[in-house]
N, C-alpha and C positions, 0 to 999 in steps of 0.2 A: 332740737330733734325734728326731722323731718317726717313727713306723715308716711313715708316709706317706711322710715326707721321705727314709727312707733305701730304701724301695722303691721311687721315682721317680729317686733316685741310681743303684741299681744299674740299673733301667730303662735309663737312659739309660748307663751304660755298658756293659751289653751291646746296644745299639744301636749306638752310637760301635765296638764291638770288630767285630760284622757288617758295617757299612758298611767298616769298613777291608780287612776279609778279600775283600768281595764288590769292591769296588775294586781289589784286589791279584790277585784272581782275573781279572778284565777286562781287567788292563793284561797278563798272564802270555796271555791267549786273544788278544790285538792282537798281540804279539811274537811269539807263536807263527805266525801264519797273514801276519806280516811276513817272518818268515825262510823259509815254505814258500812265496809269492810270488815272492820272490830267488831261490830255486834256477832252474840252466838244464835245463827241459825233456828235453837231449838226454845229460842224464847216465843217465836209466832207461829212456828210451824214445828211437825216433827222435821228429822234430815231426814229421813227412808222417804219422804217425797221427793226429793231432789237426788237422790240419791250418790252413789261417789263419783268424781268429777272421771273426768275422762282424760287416758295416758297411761303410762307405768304407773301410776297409784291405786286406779281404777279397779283393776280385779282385785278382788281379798279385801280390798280398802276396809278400815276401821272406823268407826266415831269413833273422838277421842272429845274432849273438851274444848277443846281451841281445831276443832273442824277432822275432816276424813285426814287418816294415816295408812300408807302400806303397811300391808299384817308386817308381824314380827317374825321372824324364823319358826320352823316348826319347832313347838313345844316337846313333842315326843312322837318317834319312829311309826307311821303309817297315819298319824294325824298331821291336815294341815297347820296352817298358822295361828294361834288363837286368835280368839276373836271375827275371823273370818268366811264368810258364808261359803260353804261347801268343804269345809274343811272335815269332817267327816264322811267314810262311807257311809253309801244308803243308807244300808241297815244299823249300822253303828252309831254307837250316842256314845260321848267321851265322856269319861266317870270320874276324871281330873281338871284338879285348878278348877271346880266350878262353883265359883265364887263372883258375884256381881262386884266390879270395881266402881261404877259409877255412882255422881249423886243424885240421880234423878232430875237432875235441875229442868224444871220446862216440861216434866210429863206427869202425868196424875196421881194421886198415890194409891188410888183403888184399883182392885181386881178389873171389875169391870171399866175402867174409863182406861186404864193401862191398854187391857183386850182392845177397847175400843181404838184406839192412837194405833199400837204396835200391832198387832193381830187379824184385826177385821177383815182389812184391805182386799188379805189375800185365803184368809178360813170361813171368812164372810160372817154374817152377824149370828148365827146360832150356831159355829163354828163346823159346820159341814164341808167345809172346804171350795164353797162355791161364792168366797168374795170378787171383786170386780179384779183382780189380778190374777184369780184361777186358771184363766184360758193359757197362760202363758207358764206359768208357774207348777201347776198338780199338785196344791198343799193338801198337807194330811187332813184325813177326817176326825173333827179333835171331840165327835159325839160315838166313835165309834168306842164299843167295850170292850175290843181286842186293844184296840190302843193304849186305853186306862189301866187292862190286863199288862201289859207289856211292859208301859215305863212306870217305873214308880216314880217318887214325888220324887227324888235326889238325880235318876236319869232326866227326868221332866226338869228341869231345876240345870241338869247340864245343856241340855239339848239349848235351853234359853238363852246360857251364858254364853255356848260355843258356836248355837248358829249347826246347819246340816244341809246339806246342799246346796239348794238357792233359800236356805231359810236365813238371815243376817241376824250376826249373834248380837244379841242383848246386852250381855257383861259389862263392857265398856261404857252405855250408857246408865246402865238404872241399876238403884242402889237395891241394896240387902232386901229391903222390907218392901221395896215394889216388887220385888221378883219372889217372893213367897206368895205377895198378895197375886197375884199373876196366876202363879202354881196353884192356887186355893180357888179361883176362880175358873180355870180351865178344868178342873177337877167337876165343877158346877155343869158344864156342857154334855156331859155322857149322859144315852140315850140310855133309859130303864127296860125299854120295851125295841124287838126288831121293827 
């Protein structure tokens, strides 16, 4: 073997040893950003931070469990999609199907720590409607007594599951007994006195 011949051998086996490393590195960076894709969102954060992606899915978009869905058809005649924010008139709170389908998985299971994830952002901390997303938004005043006058617990209990304007409906994420405890805490916020 000539020293041509045997440094065109080693050549090509430290080429053959790069290519296999840089392939083995590539398939390690595909598995890696395969299994950070898989994770559910609402394990670190709530989704209403990030909110629904952007395209055709984007308006109406749902939580579901496995990330945002386009709503489903409308449920019934002058109501939008379940689950879908704005799917009710202003003034209208839907008095069907208000049922929390979700397990809560990823959010608190008290009144207040619920309020605090889903609520705050935009009714603000003593629920006056003046959280950090008000300016944009106009959420109701949830200390007001004309309000607490108006919905009972079962409207209040709809309103959460079905979402109402730009308010995004709850249902689809949080179960039975966070969405009572929710309703029992918001119940806490009316103002006694003008």
């Amino acid at each position: 073997m000539t020293t041509a011949d045997a440094a065109h051998a080693a050549h090509a086996a430290i080429s053959a040893a790069a290519t296999a490393v840089a392939t083995a590195a590539a398939a390690a960076l595909i598995a890696a950003v395969a299994l950070l894709a898989a994770c559910d969102p609402r394990v670190t954060h709530h989704p209403a931070d990030k909110g629904p992606p952007p395209g055709p899915i984007g308006a109406g978009a749902v939580l579901a469990d496995d990330g945002w869905k386009a709503p489903a058809a409308p449920a019934m005649p002058g109501m939008g999609a379940m689950g879908a924010a704005g799917s009710a008139a202003p003034d209208e709170v839907p008095t069907t199907d208000c049922v929390a389908l979700g397990d809560g998985r990823g959010l608190p299971m008290d009144g207040p720590g619920l309020y605090d994830k889903l609520c705050m952002r935009c009714h603000g901390t003593s629920g006056k409607g003046d959280g950090p997303m008000a300016g944009m938004l106009t959420p109701g005043d949830l200390t007001a007594p004309e309000m607490h006058a108006r919905l009972t617990d079962d409207k209040l209990t709809c309103l959460l599951v079905h979402g109402r304007k730009k308010m995004p409906a709850f249902g689809p994420a949080i179960a039975p007994s966070q969405l009572a405890a929710l309703v029992a805490h918001v119940r806490t916020l009316r103002r006694t006195s003008p």
